[in-house]
C-alpha positions as a Python dict, from the first residue, in 0.01 Angstrom:
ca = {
    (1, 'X'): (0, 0, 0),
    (2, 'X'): (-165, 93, -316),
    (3, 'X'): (-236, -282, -358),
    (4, 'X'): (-419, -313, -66),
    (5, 'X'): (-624, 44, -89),
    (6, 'X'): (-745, -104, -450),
    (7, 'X'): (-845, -443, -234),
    (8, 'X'): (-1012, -266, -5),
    (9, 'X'): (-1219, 10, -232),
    (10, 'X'): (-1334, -189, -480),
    (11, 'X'): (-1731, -86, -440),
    (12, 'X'): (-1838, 110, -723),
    (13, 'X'): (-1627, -74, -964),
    (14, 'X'): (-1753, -359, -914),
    (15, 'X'): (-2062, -350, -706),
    (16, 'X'): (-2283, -183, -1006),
    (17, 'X'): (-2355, -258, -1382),
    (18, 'X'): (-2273, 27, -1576),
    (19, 'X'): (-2085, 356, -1400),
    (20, 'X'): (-2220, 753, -1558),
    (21, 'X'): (-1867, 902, -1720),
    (22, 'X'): (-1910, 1154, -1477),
    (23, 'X'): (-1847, 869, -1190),
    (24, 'X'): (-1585, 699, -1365),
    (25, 'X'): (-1415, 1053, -1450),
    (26, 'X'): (-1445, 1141, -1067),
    (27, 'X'): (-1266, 840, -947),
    (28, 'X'): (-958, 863, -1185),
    (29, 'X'): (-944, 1229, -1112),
    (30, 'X'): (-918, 1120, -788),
    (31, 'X'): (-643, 872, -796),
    (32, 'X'): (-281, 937, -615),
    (33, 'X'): (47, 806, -719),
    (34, 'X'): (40, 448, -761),
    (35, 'X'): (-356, 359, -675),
    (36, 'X'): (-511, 137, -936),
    (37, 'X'): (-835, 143, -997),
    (38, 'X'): (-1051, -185, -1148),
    (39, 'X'): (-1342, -220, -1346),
    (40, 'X'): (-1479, -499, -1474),
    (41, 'X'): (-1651, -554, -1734),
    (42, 'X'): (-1901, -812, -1779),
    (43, 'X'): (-2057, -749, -2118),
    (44, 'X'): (-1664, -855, -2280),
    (45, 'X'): (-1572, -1127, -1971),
    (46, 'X'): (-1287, -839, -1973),
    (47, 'X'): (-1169, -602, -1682),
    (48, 'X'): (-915, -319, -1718),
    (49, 'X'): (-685, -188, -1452),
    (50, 'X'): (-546, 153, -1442),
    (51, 'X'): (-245, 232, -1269),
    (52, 'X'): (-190, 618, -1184),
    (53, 'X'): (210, 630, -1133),
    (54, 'X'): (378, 1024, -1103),
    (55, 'X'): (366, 1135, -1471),
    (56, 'X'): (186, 907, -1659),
    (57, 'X'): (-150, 631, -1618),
    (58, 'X'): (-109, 268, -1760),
    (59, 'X'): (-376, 117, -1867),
    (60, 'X'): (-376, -286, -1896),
    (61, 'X'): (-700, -488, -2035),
    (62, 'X'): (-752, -873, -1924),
    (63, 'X'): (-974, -1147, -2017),
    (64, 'X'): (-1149, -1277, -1638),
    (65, 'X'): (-1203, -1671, -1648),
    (66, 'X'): (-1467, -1805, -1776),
    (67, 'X'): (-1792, -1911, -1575),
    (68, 'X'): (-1676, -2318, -1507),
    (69, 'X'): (-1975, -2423, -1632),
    (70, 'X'): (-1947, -2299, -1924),
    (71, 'X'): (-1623, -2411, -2006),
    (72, 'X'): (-1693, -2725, -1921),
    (73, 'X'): (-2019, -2745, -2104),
    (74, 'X'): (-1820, -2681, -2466),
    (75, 'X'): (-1813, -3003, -2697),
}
């Protein structure tokens, strides 16, 4: 279930640029046992998902693929 709630909610995360520290501090303050939460970010081709479980928050970092035409531009 907490797979699909991240699927669906996705909005904020993703929809703007940059996110104020109040935002991003309001949606992990918000988070249940076992949500996740993404946010990408562009700036590093990197996103990093946080995972709230009962008494303790992962955090896991990820490189996102790389535009195709830019990979297949390299020499």
């Amino acid at each position: 279930m907490s797979g699909l709630k991240m699927l669906r909610n996705p909005k904020d995360p993703i929809r703007f640029s940059t996110l104020s520290a109040n935002e991003v501090q309001s949606q992990i303050s918000a988070m249940y046992n076992e949500d996740v939460i993404v946010y990408m970010i562009r700036a590093q081709n990197a996103a990093v998902a946080m995972r709230k479980l009962e008494s303790e928050t992962i955090f896991e970092s990820f490189e996102i693929s790389p535009d195709p035409a830019a990979a297949m531009g390299t020499k």
